[in-house]
RODOKE-705485 format. One record per residue: chain; x, y, z of N, C-alpha, C in turn. Coordinates in pm, whole numbers. Example, Ala and Ser with C-alpha at 12.3 -4.5 7.8 and 13.67 -1.06 7.14 Angstrom:
BEGIN
A, 1319, -569, 780, 1230, -450, 780, 1320, -330, 780
A, 1285, -225, 708, 1367, -106, 714, 1290, 3, 787
***
This chain:
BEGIN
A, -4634, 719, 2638, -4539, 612, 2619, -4567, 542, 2487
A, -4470, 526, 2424, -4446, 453, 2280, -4525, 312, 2268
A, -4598, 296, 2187, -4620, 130, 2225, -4466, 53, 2131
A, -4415, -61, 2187, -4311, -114, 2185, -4357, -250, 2069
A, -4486, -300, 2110, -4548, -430, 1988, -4452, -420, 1892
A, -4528, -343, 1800, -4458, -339, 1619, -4316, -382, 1641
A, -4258, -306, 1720, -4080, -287, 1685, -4047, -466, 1797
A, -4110, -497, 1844, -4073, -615, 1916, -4132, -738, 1817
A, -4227, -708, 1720, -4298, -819, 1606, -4178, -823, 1504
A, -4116, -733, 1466, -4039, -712, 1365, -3865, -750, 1342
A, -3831, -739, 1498, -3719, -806, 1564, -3725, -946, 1556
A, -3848, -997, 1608, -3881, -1133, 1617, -3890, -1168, 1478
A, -3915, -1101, 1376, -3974, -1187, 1267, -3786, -1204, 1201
A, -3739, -1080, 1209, -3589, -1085, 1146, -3532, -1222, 1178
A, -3522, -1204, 1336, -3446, -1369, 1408, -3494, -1508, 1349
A, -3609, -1476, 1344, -3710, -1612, 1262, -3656, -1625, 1131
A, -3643, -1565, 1037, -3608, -1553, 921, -3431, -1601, 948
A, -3394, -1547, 1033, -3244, -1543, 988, -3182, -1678, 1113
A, -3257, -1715, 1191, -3240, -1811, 1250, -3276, -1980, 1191
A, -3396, -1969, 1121, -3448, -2094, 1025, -3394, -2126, 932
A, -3297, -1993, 863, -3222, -2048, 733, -3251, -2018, 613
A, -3399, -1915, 619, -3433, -1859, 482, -3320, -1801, 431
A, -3246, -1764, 492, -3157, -1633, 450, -3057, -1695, 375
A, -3052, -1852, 391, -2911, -1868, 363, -2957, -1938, 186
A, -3071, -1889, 137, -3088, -1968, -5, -2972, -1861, -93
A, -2920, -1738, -92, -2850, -1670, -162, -2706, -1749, -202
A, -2674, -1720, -366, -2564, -1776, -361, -2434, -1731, -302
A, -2370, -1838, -301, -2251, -1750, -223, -2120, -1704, -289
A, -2092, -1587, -277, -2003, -1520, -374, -1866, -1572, -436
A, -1844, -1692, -336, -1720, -1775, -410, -1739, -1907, -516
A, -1854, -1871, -556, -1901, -1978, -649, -1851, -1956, -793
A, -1817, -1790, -840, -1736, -1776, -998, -1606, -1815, -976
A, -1602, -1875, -1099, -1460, -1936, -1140, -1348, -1808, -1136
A, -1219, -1882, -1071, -1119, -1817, -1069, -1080, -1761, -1175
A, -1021, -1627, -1132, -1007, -1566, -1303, -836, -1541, -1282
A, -741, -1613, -1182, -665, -1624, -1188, -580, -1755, -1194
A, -450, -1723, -1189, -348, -1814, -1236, -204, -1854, -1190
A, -183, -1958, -1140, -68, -2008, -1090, 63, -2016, -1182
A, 143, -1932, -1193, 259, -1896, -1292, 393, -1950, -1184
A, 400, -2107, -1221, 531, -2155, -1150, 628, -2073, -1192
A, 746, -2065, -1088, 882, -1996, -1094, 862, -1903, -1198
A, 815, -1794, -1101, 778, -1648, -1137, 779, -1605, -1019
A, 874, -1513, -980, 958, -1470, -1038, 1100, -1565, -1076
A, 1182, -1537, -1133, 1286, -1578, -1180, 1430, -1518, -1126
A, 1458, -1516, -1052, 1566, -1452, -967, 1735, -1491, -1029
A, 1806, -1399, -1025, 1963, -1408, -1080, 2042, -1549, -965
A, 2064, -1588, -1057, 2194, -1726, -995, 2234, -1701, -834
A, 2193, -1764, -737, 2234, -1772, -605, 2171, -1673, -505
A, 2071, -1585, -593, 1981, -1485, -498, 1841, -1603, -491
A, 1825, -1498, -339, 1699, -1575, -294, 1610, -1441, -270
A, 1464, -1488, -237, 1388, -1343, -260, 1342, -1369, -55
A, 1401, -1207, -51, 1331, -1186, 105, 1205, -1180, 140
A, 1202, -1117, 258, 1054, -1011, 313, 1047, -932, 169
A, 897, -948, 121, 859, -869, 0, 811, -755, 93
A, 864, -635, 37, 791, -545, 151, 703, -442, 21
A, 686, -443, -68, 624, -360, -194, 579, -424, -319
A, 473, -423, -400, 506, -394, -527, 399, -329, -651
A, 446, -339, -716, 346, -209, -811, 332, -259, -942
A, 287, -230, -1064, 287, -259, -1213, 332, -157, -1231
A, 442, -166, -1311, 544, -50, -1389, 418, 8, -1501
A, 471, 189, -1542, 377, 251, -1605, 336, 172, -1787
A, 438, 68, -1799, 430, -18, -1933, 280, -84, -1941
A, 250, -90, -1819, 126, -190, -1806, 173, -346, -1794
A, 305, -405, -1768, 330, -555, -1799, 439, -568, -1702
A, 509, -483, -1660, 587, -528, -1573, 587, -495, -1437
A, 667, -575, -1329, 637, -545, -1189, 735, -501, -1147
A, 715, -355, -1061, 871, -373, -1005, 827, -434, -840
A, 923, -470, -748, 885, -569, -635, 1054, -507, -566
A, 976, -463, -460, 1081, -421, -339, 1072, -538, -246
A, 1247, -566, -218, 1241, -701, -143, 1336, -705, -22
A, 1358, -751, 44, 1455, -726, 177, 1612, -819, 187
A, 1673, -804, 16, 1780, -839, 15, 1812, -965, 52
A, 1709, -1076, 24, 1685, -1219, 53, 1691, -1237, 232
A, 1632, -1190, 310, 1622, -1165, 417, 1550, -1074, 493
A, 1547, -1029, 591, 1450, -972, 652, 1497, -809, 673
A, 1577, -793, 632, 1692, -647, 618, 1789, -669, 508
A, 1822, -536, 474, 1959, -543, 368, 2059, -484, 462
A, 2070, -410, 543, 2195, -405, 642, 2305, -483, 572
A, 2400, -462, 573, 2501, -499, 534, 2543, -557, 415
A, 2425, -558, 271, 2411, -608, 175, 2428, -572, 61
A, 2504, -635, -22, 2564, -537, -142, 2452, -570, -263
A, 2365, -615, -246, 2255, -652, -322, 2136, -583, -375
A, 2093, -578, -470, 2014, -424, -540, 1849, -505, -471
A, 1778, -421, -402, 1663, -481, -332, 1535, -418, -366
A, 1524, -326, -504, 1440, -319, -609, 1446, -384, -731
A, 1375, -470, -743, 1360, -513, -942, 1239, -523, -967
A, 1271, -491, -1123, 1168, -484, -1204, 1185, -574, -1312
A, 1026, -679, -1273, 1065, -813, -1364, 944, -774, -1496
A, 1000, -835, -1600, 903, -832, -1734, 839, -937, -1705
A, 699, -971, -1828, 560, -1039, -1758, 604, -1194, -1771
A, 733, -1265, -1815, 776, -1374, -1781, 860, -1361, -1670
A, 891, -1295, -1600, 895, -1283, -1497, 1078, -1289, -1489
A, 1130, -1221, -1563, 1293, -1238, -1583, 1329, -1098, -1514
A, 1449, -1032, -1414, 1463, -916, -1379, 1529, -859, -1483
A, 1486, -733, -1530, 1512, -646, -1601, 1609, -524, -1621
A, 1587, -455, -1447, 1626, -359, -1387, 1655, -441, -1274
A, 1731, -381, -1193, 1770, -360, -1044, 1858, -232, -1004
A, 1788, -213, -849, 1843, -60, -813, 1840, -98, -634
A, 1967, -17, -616, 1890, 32, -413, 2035, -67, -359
A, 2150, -125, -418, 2268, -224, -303, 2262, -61, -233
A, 2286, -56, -137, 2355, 20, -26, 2269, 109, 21
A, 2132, 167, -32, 2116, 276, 1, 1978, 226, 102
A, 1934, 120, 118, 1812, 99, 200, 1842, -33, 318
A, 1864, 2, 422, 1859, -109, 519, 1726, -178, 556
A, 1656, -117, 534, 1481, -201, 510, 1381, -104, 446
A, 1421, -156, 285, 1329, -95, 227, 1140, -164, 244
A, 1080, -52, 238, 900, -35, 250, 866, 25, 140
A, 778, -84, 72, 672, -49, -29, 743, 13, -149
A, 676, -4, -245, 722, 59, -350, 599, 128, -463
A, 613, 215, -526, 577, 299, -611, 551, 372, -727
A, 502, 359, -877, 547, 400, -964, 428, 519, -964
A, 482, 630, -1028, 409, 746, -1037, 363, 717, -1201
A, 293, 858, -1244, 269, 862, -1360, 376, 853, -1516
A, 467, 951, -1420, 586, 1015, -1508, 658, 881, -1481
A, 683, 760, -1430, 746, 624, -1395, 866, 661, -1335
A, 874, 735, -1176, 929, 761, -1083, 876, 651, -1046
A, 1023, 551, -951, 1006, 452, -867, 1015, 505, -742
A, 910, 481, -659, 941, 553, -513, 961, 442, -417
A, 999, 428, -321, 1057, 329, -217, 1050, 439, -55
A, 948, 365, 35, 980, 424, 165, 1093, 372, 237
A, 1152, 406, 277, 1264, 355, 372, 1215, 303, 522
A, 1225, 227, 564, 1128, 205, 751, 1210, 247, 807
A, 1150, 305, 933, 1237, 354, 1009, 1273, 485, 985
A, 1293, 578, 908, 1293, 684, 809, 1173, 739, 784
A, 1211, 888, 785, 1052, 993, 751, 1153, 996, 612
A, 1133, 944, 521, 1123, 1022, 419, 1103, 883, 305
A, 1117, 926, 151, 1131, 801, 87, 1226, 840, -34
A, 1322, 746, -119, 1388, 779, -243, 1312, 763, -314
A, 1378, 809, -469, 1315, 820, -577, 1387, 769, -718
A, 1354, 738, -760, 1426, 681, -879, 1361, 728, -1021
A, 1426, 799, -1078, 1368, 908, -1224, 1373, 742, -1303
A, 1300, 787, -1450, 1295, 671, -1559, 1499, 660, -1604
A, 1522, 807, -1584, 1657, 753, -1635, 1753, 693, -1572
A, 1737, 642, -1441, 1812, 628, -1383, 1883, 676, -1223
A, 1830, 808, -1213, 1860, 866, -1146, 1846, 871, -995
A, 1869, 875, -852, 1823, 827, -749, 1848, 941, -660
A, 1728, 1009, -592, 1730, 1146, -531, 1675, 1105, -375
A, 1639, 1135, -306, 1621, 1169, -145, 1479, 1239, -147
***
């Protein structure tokens, strides 16, 4: 039979240590300064749109812009003639817009290498695609 001592001294000493408070002299990791930034009204949305369920978004292959899949100022686009992909530049103005009709709840969004916008559809096995020129495939 094993003698049990050692491994029962060593348990005890952990609890001691971590029960008294030695443990807690380490600093604690939220002590560096924020390396971010509060950018009021950003995004910047077109006259009388409101921004939905964000359900995506990505940095376009430029390195500066975002595109941001959104749920047609609501929680679905069902019935919405409203484009529920844009892509805003780094002041945050929309640039592009794509997708009135073709997504009743668009999911997530995507830029590839070649700057294919991809968009899952919910509810849907599959996702669209959007070429740099324009183009919108299945």
């Amino acid at each position: 039979m094993m003698d049990r001592t050692p491994m029962l001294a060593t348990i005890c000493a952990v609890l001691l240590v971590t029960l008294t408070g030695a443990a807690q002299d380490a600093l604690p990791v939220n002590d560096r300064p924020n390396p971010y930034a509060l950018v009021r009204n950003w995004p910047q949305l077109p006259e009388g749109r409101t921004l939905g369920g964000v359900s995506g978004v990505d940095i376009d292959r430029d390195g500066s812009s975002v595109w941001l899949g959104e749920r047609c100022g609501g929680a679905s686009c069902a019935d919405s003639t409203v484009a529920p992909i844009l892509k805003f530049n780094a002041q945050g103005r929309v640039v592009k817009a794509f997708g009135a009709g073709l997504f009743a709840i668009p999911h997530g969004v995507h830029v590839d290498r070649e700057g294919n916008i991809w968009v899952r559809r919910q509810h849907h096995a599959g996702t669209r695609q959007r070429a740099p020129g324009g183009q919108v495939r299945s």
